[in-house]
FITI-438609 format. One record per residue: residue in one letter; z, y, x of N, C-alpha, C, O in turn. Coordinates in pm, whole numbers, plus 50000, padded with zeros to 5 digits. Atoms other than C-alpha are relative to their C-alpha. Last residue first. Layout:
BEGIN
{site "a" {Z Y X} {Z Y X} {Z Y X} {Z Y X}}
...
END
This chain:
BEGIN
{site "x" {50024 50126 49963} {48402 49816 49653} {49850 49947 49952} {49814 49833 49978}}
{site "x" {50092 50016 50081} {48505 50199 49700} {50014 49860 49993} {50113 49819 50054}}
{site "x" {50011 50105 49902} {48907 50219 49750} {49828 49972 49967} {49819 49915 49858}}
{site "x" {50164 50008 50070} {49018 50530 49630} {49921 49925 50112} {49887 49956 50226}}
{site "x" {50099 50050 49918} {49406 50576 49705} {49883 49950 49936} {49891 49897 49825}}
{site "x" {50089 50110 50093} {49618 50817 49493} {49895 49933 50120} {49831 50009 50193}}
{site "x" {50099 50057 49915} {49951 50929 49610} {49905 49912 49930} {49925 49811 49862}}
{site "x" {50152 50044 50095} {50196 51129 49433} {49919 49932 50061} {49910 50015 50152}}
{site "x" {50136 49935 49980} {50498 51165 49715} {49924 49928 49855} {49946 49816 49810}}
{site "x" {50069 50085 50123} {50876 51137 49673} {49892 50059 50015} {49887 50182 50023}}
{site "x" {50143 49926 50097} {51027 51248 49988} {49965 49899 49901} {49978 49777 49907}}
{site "x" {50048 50097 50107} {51339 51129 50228} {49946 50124 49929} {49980 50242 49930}}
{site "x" {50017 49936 50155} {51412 51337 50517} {49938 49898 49952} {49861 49825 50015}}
{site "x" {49828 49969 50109} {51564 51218 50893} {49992 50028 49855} {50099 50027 49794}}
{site "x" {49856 50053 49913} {51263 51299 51059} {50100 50046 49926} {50144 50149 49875}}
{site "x" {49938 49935 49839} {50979 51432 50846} {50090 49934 50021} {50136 49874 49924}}
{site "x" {49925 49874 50052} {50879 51107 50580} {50041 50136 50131} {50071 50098 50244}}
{site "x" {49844 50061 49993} {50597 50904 50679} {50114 50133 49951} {50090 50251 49924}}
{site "x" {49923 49884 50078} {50226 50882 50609} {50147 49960 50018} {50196 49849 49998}}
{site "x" {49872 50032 49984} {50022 50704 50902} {50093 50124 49906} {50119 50238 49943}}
{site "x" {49889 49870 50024} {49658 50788 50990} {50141 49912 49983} {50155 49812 50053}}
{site "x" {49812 50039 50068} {49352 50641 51123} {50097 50115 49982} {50099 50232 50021}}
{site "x" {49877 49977 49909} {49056 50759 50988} {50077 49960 50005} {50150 49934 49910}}
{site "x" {50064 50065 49806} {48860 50594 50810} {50034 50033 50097} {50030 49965 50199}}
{site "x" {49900 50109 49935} {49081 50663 50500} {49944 49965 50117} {50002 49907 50209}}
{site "x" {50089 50189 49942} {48900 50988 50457} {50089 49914 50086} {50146 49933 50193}}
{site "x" {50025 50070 49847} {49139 51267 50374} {49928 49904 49956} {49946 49830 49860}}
{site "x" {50148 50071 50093} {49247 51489 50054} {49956 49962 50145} {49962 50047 50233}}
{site "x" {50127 50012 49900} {49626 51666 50139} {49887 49905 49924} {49903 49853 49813}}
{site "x" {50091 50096 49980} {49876 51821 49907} {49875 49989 50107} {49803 50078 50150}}
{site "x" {50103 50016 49929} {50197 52064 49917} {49877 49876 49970} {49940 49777 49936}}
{site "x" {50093 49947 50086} {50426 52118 49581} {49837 50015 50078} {49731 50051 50026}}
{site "x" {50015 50001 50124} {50712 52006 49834} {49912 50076 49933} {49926 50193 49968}}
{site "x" {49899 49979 50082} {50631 52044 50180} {50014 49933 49863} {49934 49843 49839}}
{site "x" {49970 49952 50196} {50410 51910 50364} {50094 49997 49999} {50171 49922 50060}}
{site "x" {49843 50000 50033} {50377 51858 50794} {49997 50041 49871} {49984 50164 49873}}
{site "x" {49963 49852 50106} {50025 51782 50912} {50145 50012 49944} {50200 49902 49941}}
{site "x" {49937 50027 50037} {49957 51596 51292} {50115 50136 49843} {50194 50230 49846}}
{site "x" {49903 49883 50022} {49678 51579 51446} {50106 49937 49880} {50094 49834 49813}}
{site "x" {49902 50002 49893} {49537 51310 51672} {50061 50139 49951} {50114 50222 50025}}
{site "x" {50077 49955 49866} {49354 51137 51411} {50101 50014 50121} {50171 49928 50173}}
{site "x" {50138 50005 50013} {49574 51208 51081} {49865 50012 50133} {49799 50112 50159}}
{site "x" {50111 50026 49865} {49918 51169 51148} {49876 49976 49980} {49845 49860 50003}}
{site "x" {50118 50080 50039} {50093 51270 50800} {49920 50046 50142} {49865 50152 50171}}
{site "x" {50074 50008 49847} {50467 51416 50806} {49880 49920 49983} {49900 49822 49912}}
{site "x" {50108 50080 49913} {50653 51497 50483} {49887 49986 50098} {49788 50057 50080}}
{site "x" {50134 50007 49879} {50925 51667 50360} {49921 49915 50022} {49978 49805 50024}}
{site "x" {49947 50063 49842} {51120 51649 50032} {49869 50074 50102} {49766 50139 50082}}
{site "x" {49858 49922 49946} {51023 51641 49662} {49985 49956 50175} {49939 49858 50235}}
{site "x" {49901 49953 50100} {50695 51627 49461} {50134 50032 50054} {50195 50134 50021}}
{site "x" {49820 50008 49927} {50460 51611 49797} {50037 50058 49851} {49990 50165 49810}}
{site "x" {49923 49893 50050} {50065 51540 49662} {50178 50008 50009} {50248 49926 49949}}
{site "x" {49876 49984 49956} {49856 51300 49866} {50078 50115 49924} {50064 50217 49991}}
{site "x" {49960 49861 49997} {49503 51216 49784} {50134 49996 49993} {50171 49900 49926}}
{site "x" {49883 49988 50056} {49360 50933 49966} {49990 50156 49982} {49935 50246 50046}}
{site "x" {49923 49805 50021} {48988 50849 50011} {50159 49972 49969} {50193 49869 49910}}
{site "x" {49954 49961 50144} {48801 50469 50085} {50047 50123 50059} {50034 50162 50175}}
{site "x" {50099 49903 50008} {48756 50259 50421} {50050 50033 49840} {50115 49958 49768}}
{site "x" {50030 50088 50107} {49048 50162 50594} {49874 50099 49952} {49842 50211 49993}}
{site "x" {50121 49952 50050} {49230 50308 50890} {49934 49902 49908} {49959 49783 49923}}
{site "x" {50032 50090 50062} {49623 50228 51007} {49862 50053 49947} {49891 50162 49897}}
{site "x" {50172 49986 50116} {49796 50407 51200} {49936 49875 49994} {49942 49774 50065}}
{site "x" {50167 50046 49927} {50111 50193 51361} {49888 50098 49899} {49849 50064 49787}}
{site "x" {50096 50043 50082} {50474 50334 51324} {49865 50004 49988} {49807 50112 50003}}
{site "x" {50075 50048 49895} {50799 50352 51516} {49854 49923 49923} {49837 49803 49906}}
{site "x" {50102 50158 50065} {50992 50564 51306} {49914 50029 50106} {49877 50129 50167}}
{site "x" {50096 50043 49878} {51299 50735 51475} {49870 49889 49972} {49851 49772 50005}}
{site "x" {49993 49886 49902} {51512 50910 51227} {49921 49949 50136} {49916 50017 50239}}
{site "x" {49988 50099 49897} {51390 50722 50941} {50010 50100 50119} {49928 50189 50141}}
{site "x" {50023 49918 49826} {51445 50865 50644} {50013 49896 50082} {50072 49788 50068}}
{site "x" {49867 49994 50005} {51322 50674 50277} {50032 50017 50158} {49966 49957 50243}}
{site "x" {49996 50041 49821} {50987 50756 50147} {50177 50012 50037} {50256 50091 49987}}
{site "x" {49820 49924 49940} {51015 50709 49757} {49975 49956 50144} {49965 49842 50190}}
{site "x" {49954 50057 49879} {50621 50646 49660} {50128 50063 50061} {50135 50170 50122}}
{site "x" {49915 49900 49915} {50473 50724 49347} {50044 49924 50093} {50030 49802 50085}}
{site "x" {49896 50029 50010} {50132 50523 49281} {50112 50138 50042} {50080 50239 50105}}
{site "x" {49858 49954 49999} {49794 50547 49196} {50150 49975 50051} {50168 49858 50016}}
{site "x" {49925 50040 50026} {49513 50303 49292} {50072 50058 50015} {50129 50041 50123}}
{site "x" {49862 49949 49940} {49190 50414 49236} {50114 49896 49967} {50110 49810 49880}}
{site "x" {50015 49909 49855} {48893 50207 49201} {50115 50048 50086} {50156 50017 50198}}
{site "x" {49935 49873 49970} {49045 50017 48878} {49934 50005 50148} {49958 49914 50228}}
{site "x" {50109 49990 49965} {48866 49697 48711} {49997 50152 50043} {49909 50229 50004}}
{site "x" {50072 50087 49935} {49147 49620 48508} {49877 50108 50034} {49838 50201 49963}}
{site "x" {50152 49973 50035} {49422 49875 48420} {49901 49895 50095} {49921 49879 50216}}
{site "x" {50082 50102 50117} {49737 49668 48373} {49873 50060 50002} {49787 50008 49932}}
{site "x" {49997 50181 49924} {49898 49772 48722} {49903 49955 49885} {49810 49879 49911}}
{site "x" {50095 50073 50041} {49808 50123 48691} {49959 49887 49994} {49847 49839 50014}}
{site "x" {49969 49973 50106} {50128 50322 48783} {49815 50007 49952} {49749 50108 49929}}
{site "x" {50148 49997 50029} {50239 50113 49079} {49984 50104 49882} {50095 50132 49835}}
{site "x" {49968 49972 50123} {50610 50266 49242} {49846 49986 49925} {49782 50091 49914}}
{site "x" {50108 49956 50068} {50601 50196 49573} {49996 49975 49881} {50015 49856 49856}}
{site "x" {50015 50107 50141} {50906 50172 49776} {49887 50081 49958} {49864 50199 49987}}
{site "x" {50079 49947 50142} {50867 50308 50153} {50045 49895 49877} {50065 49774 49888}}
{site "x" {49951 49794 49987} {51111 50296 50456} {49870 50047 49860} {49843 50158 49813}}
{site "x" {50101 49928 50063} {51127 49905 50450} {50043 50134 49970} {50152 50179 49934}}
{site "x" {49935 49877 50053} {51265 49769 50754} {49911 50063 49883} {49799 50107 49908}}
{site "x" {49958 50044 50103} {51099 49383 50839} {50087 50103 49908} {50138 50066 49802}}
{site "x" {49917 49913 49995} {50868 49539 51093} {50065 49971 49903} {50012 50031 49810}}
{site "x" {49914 50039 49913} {50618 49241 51221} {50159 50060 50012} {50247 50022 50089}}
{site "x" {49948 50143 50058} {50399 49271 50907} {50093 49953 50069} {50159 49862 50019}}
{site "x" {50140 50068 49965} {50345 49652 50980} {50064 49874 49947} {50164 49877 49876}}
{site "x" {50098 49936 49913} {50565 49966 50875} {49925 49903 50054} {49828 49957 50107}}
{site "x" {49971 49962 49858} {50694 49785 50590} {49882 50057 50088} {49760 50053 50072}}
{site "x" {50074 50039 49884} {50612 49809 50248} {50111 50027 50077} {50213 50093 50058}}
{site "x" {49969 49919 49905} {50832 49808 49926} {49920 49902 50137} {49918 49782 50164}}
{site "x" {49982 50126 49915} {50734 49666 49584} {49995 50110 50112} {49943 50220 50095}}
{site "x" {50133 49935 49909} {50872 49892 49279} {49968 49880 50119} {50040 49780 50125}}
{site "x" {49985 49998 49877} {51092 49719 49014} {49893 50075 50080} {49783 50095 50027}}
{site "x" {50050 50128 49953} {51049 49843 48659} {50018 50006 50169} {50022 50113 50230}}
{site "x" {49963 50129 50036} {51309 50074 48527} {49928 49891 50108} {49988 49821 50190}}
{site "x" {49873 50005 49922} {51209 50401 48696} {50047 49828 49987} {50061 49751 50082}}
{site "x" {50063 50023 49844} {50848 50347 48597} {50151 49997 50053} {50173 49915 50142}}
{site "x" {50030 50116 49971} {50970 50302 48251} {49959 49959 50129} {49944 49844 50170}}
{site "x" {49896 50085 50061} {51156 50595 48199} {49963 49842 50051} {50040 49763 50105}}
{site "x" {49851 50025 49922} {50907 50784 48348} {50088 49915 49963} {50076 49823 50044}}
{site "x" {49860 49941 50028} {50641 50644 48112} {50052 50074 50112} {50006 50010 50207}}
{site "x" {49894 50014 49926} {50292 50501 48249} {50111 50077 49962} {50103 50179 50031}}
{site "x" {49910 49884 49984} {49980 50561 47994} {50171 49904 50083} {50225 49806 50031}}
{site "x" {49841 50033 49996} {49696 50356 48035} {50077 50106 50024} {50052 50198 50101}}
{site "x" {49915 49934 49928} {49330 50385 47910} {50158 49921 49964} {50207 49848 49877}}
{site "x" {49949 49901 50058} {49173 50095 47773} {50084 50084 50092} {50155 50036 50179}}
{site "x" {50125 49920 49984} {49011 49797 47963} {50010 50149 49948} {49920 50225 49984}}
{site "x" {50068 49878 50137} {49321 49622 47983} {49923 50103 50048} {49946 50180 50141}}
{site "x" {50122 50011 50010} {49349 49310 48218} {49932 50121 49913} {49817 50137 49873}}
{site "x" {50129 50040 50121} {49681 49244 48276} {49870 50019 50042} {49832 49985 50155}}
{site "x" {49902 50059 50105} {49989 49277 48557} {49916 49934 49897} {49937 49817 49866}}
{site "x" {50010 50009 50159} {49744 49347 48847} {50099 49893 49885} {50113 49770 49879}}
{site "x" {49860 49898 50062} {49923 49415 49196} {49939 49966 49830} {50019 49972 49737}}
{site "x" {49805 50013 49956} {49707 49184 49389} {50120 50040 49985} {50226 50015 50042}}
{site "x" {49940 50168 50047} {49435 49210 49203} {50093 49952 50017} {50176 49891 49949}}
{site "x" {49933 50023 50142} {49427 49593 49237} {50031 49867 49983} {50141 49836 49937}}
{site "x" {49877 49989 49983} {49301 49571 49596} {50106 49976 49944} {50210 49923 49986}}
{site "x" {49937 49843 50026} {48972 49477 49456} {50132 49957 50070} {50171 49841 50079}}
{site "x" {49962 49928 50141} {48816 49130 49541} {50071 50171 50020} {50080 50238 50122}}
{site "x" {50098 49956 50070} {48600 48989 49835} {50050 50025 49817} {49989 50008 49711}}
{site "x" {50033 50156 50119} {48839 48731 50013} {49911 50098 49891} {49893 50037 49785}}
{site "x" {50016 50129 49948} {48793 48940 50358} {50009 49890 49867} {49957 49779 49863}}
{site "x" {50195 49997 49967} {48769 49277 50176} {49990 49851 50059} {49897 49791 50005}}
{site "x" {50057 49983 50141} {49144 49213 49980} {49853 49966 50029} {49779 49888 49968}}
{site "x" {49988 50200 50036} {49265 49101 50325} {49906 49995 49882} {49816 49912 49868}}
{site "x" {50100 50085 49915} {49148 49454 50488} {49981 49843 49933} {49890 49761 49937}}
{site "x" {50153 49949 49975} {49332 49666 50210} {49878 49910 50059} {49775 49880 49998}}
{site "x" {50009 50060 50125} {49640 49458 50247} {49826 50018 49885} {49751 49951 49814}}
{site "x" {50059 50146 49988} {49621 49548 50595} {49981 49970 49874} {49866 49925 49866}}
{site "x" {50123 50044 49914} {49564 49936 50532} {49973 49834 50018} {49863 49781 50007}}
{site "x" {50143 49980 50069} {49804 49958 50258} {49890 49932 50045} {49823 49841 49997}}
{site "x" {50065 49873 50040} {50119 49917 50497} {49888 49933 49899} {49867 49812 49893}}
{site "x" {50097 49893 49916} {50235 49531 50539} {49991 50149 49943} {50031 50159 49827}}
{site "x" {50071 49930 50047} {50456 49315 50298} {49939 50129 50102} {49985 50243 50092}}
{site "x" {50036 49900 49958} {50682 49014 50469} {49839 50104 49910} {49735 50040 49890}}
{site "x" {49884 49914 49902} {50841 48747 50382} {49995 50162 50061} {50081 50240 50104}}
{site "x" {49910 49905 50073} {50661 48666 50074} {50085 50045 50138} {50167 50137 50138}}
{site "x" {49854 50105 50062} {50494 48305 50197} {50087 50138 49935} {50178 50102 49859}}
{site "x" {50013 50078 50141} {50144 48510 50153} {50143 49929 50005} {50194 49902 49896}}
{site "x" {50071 49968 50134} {50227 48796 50364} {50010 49893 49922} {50101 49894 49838}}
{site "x" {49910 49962 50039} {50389 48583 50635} {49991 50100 49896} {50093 50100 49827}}
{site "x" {49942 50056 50063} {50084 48395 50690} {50169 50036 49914} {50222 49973 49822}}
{site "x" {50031 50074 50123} {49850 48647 50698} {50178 49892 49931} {50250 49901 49831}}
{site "x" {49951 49951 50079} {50099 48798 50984} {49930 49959 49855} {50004 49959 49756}}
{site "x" {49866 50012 50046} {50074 48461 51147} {50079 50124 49944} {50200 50116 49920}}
{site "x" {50044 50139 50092} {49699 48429 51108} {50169 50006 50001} {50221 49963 49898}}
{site "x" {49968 50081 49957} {49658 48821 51281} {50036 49841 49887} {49999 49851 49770}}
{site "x" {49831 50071 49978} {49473 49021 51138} {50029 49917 50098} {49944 49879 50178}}
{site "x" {49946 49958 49897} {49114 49146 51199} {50141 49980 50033} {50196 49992 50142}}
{site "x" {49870 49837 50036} {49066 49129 50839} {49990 50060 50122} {49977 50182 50126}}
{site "x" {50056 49878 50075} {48722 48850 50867} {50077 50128 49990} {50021 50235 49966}}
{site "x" {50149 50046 49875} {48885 48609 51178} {49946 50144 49884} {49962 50259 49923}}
{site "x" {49948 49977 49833} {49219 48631 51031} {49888 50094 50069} {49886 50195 50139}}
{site "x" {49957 49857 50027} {49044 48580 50662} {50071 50091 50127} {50065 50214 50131}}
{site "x" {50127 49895 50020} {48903 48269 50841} {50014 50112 49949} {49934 50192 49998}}
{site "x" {50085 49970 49849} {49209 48156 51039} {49879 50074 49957} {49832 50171 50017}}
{site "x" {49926 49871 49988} {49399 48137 50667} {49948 50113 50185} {49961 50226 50230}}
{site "x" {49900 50009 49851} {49135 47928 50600} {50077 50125 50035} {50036 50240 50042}}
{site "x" {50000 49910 49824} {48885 47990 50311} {50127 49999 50038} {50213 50052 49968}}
{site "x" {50009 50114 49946} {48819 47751 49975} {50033 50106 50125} {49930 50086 50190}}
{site "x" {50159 49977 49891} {48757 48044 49776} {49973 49842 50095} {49869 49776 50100}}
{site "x" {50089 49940 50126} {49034 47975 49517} {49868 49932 50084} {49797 49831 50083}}
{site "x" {49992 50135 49965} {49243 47892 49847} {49917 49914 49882} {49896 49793 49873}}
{site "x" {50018 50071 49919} {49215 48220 49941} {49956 49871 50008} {49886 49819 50095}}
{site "x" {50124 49990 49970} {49299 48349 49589} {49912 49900 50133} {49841 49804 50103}}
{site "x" {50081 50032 50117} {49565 48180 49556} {49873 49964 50008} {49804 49863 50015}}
{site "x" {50010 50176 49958} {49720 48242 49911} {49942 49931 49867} {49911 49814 49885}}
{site "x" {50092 50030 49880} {49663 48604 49806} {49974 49869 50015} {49867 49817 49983}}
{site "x" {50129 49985 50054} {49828 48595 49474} {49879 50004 50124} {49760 49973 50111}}
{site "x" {50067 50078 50061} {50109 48429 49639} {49861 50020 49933} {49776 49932 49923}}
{site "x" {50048 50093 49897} {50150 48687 49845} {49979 49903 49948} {49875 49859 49997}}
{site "x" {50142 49960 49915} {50148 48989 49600} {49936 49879 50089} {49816 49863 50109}}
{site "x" {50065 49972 50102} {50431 48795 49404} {49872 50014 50064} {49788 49924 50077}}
{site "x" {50049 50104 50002} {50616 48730 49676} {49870 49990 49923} {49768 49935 49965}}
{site "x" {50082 50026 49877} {50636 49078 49782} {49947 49851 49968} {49834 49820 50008}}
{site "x" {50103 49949 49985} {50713 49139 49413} {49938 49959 50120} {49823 49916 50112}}
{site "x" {50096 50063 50020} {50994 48907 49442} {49828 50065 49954} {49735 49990 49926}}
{site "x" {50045 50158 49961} {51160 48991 49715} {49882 49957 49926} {49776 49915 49972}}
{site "x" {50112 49957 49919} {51177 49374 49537} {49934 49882 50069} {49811 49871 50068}}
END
């Protein structure tokens, strides 16, 4: 999983440096901070969506880049078998929270030039999560395959089941986590315009 996070972070500090831009100027454009940038790109650390989201708009590429395996212009088909196999990369609840309570499971890494970005997501319990909304611009759709799940949207707060789904504007803040104490496998598609 290390090295996915690295993975993602090097492709940042790439890019970045692609552009010619300062880890102070994507700071200055995300709203980040310059020492969670920096712990993103050395690999130590992997954020929610939302920052990774913001960095993507500050160096002016898709989200996808930072998870893209290829380049294929052709539909893609994702296995089970094979999604189990390959590693997943696991967030934390912010860049400062080194616990990861999500793995993410991509299942469009080789499609180039992707809007959405699919994934499954094993939420893993946390009997006391301490965790930041996060707002971005774009859509999620949310579909619960096993378990409970809790989703702070605003100042409400929705509870799914299994076979449940939600459809939200990322501009809101929100925060998807498992109910207290329960692990969930969710569908989740994010729709990032650019």
């Amino acid at each position: 999983m290390s090295n996915n996070n690295f993975s993602v972070g090097s492709k940042i500090k790439g890019i970045r440096e692609t552009k010619n831009l300062s880890i102070e100027e994507i700071a200055e454009r995300s709203g980040l901070s310059t020492d969670q940038i920096s712990s993103i790109e050395n690999g130590q650390t992997l954020p929610s969506l939302g920052p990774l989201i913001k960095i993507a708009r500050a160096l002016g590429v898709r989200l996808g880049t930072f998870m893209d395996d290829n380049d294929d212009l052709g539909p893609i088909v994702c296995r089970a078998a094979d999604r189990e196999k390959d590693s997943s990369i696991s967030f934390s609840n912010d860049a400062t929270d080194a616990r990861k309570h999500m793995e993410y499971h991509p299942l469009a890494q080789q499609k180039a030039g992707r809007h959405m970005e699919p994934f499954v997501i094993d939420i893993n319990p946390e009997d006391n999560p301490d965790f930041q909304l996060s707002a971005h611009e774009g859509e999620e759709f949310i579909y619960v395959m096993q378990g409970e799940v809790e989703i702070v949207y605003g100042k409400v707060t929705y509870h799914l089941n299994e076979g449940d789904s939600i459809f939200y504007d990322s501009i809101v803040k929100h925060h998807v986590h498992g109910a207290p104490g329960k692990s969930a496998k969710i569908l989740a598609v994010v729709y990032i315009p650019f």
